[in-house]
C-alpha positions in Angstrom: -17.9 -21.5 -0.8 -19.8 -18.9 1.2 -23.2 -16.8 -0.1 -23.0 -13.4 0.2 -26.0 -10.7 0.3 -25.7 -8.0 -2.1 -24.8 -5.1 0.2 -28.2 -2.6 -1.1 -30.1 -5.7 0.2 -28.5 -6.3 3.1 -29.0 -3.2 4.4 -32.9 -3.6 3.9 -32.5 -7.1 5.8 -30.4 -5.6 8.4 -32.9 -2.6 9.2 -35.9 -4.7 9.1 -34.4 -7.3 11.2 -33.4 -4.9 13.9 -37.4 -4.0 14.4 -38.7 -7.4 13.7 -35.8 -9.7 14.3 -37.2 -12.9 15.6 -34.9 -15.6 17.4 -37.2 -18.7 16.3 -37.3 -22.3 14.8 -34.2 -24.3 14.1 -32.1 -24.6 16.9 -31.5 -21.3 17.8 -31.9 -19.6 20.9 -35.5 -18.5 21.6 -36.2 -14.5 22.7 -39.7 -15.7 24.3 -40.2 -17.8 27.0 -42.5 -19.6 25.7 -40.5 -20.2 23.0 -38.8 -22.5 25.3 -41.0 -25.0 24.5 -41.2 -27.3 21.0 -44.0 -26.6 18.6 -47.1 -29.2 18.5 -47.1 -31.5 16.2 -50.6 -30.0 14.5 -52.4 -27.1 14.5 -55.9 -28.1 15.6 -56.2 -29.5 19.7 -56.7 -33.4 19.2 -54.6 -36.4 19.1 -52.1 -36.9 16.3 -49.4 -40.1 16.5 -50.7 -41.4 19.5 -50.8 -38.0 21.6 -53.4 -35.3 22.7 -52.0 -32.0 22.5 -53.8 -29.3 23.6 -52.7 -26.5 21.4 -54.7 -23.5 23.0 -52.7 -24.3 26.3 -49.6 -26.1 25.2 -49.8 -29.9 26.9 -50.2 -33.1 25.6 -49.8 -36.4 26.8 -49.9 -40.1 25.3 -53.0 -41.6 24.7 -53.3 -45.4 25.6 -53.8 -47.7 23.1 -57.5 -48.2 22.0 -58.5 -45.7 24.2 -61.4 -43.8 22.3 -61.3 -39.7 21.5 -64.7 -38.1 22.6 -65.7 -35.1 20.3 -67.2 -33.1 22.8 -70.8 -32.3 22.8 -73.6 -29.5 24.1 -73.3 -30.8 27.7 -69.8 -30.2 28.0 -68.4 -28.1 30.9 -67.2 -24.4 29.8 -63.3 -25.3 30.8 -63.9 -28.5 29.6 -61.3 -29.3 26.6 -60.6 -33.0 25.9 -62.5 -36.2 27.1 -62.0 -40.1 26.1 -63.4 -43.5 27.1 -62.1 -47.5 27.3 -63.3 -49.3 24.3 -66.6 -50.5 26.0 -67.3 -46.4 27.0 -67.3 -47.8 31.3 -64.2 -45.4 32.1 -65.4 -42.3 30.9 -62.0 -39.3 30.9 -62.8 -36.0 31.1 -59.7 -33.4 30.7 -60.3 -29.3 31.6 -58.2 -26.5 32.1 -59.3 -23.0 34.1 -56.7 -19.9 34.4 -55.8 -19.4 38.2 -53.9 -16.6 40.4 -50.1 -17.4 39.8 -49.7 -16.6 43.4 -52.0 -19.7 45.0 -50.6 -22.4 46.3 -51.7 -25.9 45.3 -51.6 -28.4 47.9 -53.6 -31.9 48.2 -55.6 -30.3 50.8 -56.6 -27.3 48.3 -57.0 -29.3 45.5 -59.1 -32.1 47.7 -61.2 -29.5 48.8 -61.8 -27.7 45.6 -62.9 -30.7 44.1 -65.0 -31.9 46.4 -66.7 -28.5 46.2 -67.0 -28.9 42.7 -69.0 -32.6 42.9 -70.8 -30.9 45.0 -71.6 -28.8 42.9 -73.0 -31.6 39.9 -74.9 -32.6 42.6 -72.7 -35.9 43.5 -72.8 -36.8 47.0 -69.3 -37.9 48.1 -69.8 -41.2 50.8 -65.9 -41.6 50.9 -62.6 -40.4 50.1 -59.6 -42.6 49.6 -55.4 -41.4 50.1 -54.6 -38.7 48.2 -51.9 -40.0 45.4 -48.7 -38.1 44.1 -47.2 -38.5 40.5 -44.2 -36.5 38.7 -43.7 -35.4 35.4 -40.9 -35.6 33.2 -40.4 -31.6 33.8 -41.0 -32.9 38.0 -44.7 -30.9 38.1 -46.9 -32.5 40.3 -49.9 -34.5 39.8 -52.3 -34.7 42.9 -55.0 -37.5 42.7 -57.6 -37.3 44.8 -59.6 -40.5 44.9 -63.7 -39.9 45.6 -66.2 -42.2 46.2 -69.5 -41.0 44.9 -73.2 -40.7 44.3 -75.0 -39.2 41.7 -78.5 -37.8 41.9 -79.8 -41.0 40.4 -78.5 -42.9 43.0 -75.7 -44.8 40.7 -72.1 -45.4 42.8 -69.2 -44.2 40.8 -65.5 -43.9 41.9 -64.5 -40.5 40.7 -60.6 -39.9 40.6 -59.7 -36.1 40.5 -56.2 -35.3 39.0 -54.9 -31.7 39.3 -51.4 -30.4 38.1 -51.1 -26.7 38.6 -48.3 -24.7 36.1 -47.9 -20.9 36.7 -51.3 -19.5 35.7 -52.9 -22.9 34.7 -54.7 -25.5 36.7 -54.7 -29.1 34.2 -57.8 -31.2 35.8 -58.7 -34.6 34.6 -61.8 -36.4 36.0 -62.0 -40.3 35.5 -65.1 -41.7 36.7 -65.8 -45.7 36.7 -69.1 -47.6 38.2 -68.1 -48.3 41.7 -68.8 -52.1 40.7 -65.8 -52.3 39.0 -64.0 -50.8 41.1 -61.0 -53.3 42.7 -61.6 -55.1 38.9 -58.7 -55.8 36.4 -60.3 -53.7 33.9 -59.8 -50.9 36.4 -56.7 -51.2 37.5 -55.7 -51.5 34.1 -57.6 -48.7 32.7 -55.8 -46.6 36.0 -52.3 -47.9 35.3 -52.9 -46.5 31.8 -54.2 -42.8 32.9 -51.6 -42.8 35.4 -48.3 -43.4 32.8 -50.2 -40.9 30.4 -50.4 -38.6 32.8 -46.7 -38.6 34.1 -45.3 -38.6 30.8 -47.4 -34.8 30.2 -45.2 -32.9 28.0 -45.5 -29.4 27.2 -45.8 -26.8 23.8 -45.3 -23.8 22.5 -49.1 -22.5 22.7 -50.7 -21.2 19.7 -53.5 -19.0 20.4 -53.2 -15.5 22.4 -51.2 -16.9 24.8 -48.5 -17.8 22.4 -47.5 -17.8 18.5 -50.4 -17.0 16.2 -51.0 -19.8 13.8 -49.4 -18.4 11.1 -45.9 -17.6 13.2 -46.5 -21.4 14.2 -47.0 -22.7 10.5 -43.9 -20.5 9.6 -41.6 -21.6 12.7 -43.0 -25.4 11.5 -41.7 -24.5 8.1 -38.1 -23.2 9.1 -37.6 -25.9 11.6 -38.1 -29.1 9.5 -36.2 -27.2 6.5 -33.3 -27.4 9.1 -34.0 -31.0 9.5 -34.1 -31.2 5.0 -30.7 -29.5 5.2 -29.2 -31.9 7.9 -30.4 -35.1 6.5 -27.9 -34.9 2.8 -31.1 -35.6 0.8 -31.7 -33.2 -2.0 -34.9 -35.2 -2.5 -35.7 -34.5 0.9 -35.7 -30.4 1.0 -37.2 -30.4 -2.8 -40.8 -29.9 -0.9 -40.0 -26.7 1.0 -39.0 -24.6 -2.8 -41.8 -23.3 -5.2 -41.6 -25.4 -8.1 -41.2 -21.8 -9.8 -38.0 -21.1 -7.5 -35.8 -19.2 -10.0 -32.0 -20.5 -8.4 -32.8 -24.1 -8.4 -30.3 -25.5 -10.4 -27.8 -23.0 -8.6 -28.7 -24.0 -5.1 -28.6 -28.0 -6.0 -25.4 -27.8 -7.0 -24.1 -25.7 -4.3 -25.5 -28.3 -2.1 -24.5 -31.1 -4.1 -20.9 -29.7 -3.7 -20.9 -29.9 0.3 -21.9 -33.7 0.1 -19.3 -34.8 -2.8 -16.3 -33.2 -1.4 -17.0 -34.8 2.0 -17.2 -38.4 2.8 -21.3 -38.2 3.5 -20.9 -41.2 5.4 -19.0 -39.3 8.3 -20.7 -36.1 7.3 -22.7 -33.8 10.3 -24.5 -31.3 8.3 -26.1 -28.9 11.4 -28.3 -26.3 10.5 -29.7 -23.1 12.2 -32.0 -20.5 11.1 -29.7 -17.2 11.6 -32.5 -14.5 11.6 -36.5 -14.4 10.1 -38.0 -11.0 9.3 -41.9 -11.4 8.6 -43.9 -9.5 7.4 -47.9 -10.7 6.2 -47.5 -13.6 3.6 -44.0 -13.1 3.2 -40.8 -13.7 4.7 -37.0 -13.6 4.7 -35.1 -16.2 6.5 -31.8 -16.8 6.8 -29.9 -20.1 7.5 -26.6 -21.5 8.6 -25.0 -24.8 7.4 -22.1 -25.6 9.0 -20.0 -28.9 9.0 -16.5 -30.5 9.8 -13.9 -30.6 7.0 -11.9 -33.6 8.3 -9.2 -32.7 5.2 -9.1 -29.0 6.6 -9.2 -29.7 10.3 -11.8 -26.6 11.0 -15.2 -26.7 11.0 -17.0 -24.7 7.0 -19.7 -22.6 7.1 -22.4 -20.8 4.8 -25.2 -18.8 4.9 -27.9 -19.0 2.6 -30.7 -16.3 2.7 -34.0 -17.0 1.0 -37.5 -15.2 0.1 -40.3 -17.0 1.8 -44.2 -16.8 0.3 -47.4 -18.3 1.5 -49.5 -16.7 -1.0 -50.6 -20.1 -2.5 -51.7 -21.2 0.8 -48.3 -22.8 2.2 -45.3 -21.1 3.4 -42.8 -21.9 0.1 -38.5 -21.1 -0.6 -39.7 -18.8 -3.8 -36.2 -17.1 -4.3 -32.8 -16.4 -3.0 -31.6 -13.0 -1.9 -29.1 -11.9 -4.8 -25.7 -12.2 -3.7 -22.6 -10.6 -5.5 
């Protein structure tokens, strides 16, 4: 069984896709570097299923449990773009990211001495500085943690620990500040430990924003990928979401699909799916997916390609036909 476009359409498809062709979603091979990286698991920066993702930038990281999310307020820095607290709101986290020269090198000394500067700065006086820490990611970037025992200007002693992970144009810096009579207590070192595994397990995202996807290439690439992941699972019941409830070749496409998982033992079956090619273009789209599989009673692996009209005039990207085919 194989889908066909009608030729007069595929020439359309085929002329379009040669300006706009975009290598996205799925599991195909990305064009862009940055789409490299997997999409965010929500649109808005903030934590969703236990993880902060900065969408903007394109990091995230676990957040401990119970640890509190801070919306940030009028006395919040300009670079500031995240901050959280323990329960009892002692351990306060602040997380912000400035845009730096590709070309500087970040050492501890640098990043000691630009944040010492920048206490300084908030009118802290620093009284002592403890060994500089190192920490890898999963990716092996480098935290630097820079350990600062400090003053304010009303006199209170804090220990202020200054992370700093520097990626390409991007310096990550997360200030965690404690009363200094807590510090050596098992509420800190626990509330440390925490930070410390967050912070090593930093993943990073596909940014959405200018220096990435727009959001509606990222709702779209959202919309193909987990379609792929519909088509893979065997579950009509499953992929029902993704089509208009006005979808035209419904009953045709069920039981085309229905006829892959009956004459296979689905048991055994790998369904793998790929998006082939998208052409966009405003609220409308044409994408074009692979499913492939292995035919134990054939010995070779069966392939189709199904391409469909995509819509998001009703708000949500939506399958609401299929391109004709002979």
């Amino acid at each position: 069984m194989r889908f066909v476009i009608r030729r007069s359409n595929w020439r359309l498809v085929m002329l379009m896709m040669a300006l706009l062709l975009i290598s996205t979603g799925c599991k195909t091979k990305p064009r862009f570097a940055q789409n490299t990286l997997p999409l965010p698991p929500a649109v808005d920066t903030g934590v969703s299923n236990g993880q902060f993702v900065q969408v903007d930038y394109g990091f995230g990281f676990p957040v401990p449990t119970k640890w509190v999310y801070l919306k940030l307020s009028a006395d919040q820095e300009v670079d500031e773009v995240a901050r959280f607290s323990d329960p009892g709101y002692q351990m306060i986290v602040r997380v912000a990211v400035q845009i730096a020269d590709p070309s500087l090198t970040f050492s501890a000394k640098s990043w000691q001495a630009d944040a010492q500067q920048d206490l300084t700065n908030h009118q802290f006086q620093v009284v002592k500085v403890d060994k500089t820490g190192e920490w890898k990611t999963g990716d092996s970037l480098v935290w630097i943690m820079v350990p600062f025992h400090v003053v304010d200007y009303r006199g209170q002693k804090w220990l202020d620990e200054e992370w700093g992970l520097k990626k390409d144009d991007l310096v990550v810096k997360v200030h965690a500040i404690v009363p200094e009579t807590l510090t050596g207590t098992e509420k800190e070192q626990k509330w440390l430990k925490e930070l410390t595994s967050s912070l090593s397990q930093l993943d990073w995202y596909t940014p959405i924003g200018s220096r990435g996807i727009s959001v509606d290439r990222y709702e779209l690439q959202h919309f193909t990928v987990n379609f792929c992941g519909a088509l893979e699972s065997g579950s009509q019941t499953k992929m029902n979401p993704y089509f208009d409830e006005m979808f035209p070749g419904r009953a045709q496409w069920n039981s085309d699909y229905q006829q892959i998982l009956i004459s296979n033992d689905q048991k055994s079956l790998q369904l793998k799916a790929e998006l082939a090619g998208m052409v966009i273009n405003g609220d409308y789209a044409t994408a074009t997916f692979t499913l492939s599989w292995m035919d134990k009673r054939l010995g070779k692996t069966q392939k189709i390609d199904k391409s469909f009209n995509l819509s998001k005039k009703e708000g949500a990207w939506k399958i609401v036909g299929a391109v004709e085919k002979d």
